[in-house]
C-alpha positions in Angstrom: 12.4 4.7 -10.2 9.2 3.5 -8.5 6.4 6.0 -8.1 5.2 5.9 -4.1 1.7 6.3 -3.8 -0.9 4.7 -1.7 -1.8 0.9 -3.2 -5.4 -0.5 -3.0 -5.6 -3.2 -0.3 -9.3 -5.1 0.4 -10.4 -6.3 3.6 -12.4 -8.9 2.3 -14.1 -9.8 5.9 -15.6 -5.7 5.2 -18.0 -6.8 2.5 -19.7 -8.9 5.0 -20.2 -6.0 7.3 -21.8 -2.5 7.7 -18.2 -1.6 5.9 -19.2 -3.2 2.7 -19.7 0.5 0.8 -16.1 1.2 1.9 -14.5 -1.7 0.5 -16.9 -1.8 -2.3 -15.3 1.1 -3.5 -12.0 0.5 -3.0 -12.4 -2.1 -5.6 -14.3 0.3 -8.3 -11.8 2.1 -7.7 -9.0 -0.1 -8.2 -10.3 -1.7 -11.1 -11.2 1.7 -13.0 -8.0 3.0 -12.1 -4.9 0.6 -11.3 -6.2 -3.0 -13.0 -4.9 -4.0 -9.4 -5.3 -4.6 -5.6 -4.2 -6.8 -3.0 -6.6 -9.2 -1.1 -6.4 -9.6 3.2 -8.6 -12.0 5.1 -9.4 -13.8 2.1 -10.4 -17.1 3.4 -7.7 -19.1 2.6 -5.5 -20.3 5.8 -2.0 -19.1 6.2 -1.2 -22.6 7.3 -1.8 -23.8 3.6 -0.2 -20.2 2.1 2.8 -21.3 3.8 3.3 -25.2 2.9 2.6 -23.6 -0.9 5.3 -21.2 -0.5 7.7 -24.1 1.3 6.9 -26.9 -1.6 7.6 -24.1 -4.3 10.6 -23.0 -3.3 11.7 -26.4 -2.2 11.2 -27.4 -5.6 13.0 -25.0 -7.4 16.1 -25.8 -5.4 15.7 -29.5 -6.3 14.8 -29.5 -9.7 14.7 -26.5 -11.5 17.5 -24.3 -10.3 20.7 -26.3 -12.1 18.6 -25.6 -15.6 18.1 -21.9 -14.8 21.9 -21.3 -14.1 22.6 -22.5 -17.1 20.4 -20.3 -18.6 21.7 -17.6 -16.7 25.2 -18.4 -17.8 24.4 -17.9 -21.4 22.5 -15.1 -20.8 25.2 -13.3 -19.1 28.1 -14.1 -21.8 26.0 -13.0 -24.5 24.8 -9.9 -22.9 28.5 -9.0 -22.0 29.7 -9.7 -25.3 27.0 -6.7 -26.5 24.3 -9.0 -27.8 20.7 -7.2 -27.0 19.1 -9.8 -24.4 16.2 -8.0 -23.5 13.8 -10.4 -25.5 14.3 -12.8 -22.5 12.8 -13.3 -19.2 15.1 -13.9 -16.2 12.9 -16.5 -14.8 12.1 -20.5 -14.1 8.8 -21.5 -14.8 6.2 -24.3 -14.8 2.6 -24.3 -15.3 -0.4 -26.5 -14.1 -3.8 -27.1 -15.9 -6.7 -26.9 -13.6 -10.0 -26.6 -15.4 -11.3 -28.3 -17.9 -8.9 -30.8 -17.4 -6.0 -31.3 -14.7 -2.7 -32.3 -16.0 -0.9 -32.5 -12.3 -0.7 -35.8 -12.6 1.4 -35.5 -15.4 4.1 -32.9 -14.1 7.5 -34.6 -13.8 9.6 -34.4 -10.4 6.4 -33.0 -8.5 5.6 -35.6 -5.7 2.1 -36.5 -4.3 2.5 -34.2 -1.2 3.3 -31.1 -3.7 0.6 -32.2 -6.4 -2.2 -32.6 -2.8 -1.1 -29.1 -1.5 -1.1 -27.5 -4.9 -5.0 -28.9 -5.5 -5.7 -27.6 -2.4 -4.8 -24.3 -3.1 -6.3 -24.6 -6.3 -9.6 -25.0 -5.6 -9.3 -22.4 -2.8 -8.3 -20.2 -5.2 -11.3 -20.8 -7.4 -13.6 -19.9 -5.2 -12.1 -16.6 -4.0 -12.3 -15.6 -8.1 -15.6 -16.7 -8.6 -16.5 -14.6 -5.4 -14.3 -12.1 -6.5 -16.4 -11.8 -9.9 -19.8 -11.5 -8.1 -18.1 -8.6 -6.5 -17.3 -7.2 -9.9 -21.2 -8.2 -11.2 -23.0 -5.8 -8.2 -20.5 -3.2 -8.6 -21.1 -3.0 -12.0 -24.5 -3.3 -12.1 -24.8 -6.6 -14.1 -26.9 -9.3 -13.0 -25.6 -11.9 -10.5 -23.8 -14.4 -12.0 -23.3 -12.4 -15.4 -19.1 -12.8 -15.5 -19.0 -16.8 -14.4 -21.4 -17.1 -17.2 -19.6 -14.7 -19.6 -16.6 -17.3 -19.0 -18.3 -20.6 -19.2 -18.4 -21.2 -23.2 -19.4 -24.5 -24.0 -17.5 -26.6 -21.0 -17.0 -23.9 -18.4 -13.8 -21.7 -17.8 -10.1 -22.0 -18.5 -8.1 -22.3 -15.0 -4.7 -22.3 -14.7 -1.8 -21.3 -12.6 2.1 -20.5 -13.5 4.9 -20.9 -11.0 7.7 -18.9 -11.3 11.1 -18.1 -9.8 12.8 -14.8 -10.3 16.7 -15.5 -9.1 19.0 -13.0 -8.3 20.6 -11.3 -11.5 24.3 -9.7 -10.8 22.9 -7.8 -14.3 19.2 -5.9 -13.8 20.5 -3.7 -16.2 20.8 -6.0 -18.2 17.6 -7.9 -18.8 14.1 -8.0 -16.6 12.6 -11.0 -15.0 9.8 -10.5 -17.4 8.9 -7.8 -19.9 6.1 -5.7 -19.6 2.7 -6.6 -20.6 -0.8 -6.8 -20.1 -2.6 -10.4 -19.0 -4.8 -11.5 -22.0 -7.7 -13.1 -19.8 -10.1 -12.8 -17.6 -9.0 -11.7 -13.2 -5.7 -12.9 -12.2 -5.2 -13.7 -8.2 -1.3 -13.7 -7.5 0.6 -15.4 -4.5 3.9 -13.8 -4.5 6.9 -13.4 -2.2 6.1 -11.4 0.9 10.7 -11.1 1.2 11.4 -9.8 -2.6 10.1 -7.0 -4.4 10.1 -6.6 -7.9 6.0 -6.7 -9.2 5.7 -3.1 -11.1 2.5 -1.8 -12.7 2.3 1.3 -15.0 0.1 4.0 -13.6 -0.4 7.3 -15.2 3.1 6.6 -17.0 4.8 5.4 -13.6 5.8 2.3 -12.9 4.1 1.1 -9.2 5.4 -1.3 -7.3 3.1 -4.1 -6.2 4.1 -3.8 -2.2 4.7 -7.4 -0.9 2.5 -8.2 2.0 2.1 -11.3 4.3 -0.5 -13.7 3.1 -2.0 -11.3 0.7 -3.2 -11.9 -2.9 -2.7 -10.0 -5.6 -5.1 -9.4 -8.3 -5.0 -8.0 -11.4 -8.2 -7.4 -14.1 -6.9 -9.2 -17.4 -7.7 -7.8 -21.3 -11.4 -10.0 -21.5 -12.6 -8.0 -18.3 -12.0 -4.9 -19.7 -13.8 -6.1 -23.0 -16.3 -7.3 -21.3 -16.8 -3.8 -19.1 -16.4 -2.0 -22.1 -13.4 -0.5 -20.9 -14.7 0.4 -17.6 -12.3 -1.7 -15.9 -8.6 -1.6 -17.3 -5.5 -4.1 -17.7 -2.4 -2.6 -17.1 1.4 -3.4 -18.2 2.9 -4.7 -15.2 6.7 -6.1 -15.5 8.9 -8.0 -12.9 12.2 -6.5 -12.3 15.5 -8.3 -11.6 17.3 -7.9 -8.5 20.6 -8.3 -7.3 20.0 -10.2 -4.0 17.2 -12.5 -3.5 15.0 -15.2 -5.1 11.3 -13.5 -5.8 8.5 -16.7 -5.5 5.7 -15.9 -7.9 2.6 -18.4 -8.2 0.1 -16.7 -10.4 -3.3 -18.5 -11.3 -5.6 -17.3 -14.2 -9.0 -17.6 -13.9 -10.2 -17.2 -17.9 -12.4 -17.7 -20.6 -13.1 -21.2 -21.8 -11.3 -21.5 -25.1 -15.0 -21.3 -27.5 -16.6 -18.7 -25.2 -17.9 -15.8 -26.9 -16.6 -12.0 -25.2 -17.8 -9.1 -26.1 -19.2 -5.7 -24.1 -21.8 -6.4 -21.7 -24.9 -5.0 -23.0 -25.8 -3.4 -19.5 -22.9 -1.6 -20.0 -23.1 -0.2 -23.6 -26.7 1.8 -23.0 -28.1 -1.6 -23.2 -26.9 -2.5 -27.0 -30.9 -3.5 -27.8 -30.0 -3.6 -31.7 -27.3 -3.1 -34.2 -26.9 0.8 -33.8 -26.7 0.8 -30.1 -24.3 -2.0 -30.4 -21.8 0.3 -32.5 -21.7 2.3 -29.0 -19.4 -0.5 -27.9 -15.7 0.0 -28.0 -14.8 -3.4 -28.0 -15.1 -6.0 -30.7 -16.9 -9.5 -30.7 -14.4 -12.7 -30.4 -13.7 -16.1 -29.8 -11.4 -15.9 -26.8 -9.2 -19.1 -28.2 -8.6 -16.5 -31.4 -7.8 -13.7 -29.1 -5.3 -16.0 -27.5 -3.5 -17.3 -31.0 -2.7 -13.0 -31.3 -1.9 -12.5 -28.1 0.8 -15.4 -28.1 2.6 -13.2 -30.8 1.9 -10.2 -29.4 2.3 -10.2 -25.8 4.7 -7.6 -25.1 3.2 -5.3 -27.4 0.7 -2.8 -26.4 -2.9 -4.5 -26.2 -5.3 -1.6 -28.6 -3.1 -3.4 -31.3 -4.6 -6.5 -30.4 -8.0 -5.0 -30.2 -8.2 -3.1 -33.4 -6.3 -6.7 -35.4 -9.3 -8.6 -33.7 -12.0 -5.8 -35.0 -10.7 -6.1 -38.4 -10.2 -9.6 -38.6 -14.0 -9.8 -37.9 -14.3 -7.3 -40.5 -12.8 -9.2 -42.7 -15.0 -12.3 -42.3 
């Protein structure tokens, strides 16, 4: 059962006005507290939300949703025959590579109107999460420009998006439409079904749900930001649900780390971290977020202080 409580939602036309304290807050709080909020007025046209969400789900019907079923199928029989099938996600996915290199020209049974649109969106979506860290910088104190540059590494950051289909499952009991975990990068910015529910986060050890609203995005703080805060800011395991009725639409785009860059606590954050005894202050360790990511990939839906603590001692080690 779903705790009800009231969800952070950002009026992002307020940080352009005499409002901006107001919503300024909202997201300390959000971020200190949830590791979510939801986005309105964010600049990108609902005319262009809308062909996304029509190409998506157009797609899935056409090309993807024979697979699934027979995923589905096998799922169902094992699970009825007693096999333990919650090590599977009840979803169809596909992922595009935006930065540093595109491969949408490579993606199979995805025509040119669906690869334009989903550009489009792209890029929109890049801007709204590098405005969205400048946000972060001045209500953190950091200096303009200090999280873009945090991400860059050697050949800027690592952009990416996953699109996802949650069908109906005659079974939630059964199996989820994916486990719970926590995001291992950097601030996540979610497009997700406005019709179907089933986004949970954990708060104070509650699951949340993620209330679906009209043209709004979703965004969640991944593990590197709250490295990179020093724990200030959180990530929080989050799960999708199954449901018996309805096909949940889920297009999820990571805005990360480049694979070499270097993350650690910001030194503005960790009473300044001048020399080697301040920097013990930090609660984070040092890492190459490409090793981060080769632990995460086994470790996903695991609890993420594991993670921390492996990386801390595998620095140790060296």
């Amino acid at each position: 059962m779903a705790a009800t409580v009231s969800f952070p939602v950002v009026n992002m036309e307020k940080p352009e006005t005499e409002e901006k304290a107001t919503a300024m807050e909202i997201i300390r709080d959000a971020c200190e507290n949830w590791g979510f909020f939801e986005l309105l007025n964010h600049g990108i046209s609902h005319e262009l939300m809308d062909e996304v969400e029509r190409l998506t789900k157009a797609h899935y019907a056409s090309f993807r949703e024979a697979k699934f079923q027979e995923f589905a199928a096998r799922t169902l029989e094992a699970g009825d025959k007693g096999a333990d099938v919650k090590d599977v996600d009840w979803e169809s996915t596909f992922f595009v590579r935006h930065l540093p290199a595109s491969n949408l020209g490579d993606l199979p049974d995805v025509d040119d109107h669906y690869r334009q649109v989903t550009k489009q969106f792209a890029s929109e979506i890049q801007k709204l999460s590098e405005k969205l860290l400048d946000l972060l910088c001045e209500n953190l104190g950091l200096e303009p420009g200090y999280l873009k540059s945090a991400f860059a590494g050697s050949n800027g950051p690592t952009f990416g998006t996953k699109v996802s289909a949650y069908p109906p499952c005659p079974r939630p009991d059964l199996v989820d439409g994916l486990r719970a975990h926590t995001d291992a990068g950097g601030i996540i910015l979610l497009f997700q079904d406005d019709q179907v529910s089933g986004l949970q986060l954990l708060k104070d050890g509650e699951w949340v749900d993620v209330p679906p609203i009209r043209h709004a995005i979703v965004v969640n703080i991944g593990d590197q930001l709250e490295v990179i805060t020093n724990g200030r800011y959180k990530s929080v395991m989050h799960r999708v649900l199954t449901r018996p009725d309805g096909n949940r639409m889920s297009i999820a785009s990571f805005y990360n780390p480049g694979a070499d860059a270097v993350i650690f606590p910001a030194p503005a954050l960790v009473g300044g971290a001048a020399d080697e005894e301040e920097r013990a202050e930090a609660t984070y360790p040092r890492f190459v977020f490409e090793d981060y990511m080769n632990l995460y990939v086994r470790h996903k839906f695991e609890a993420k202080e594991p993670r921390f603590e492996a990386t801390k001692s595998a620095i140790a080690t060296t």
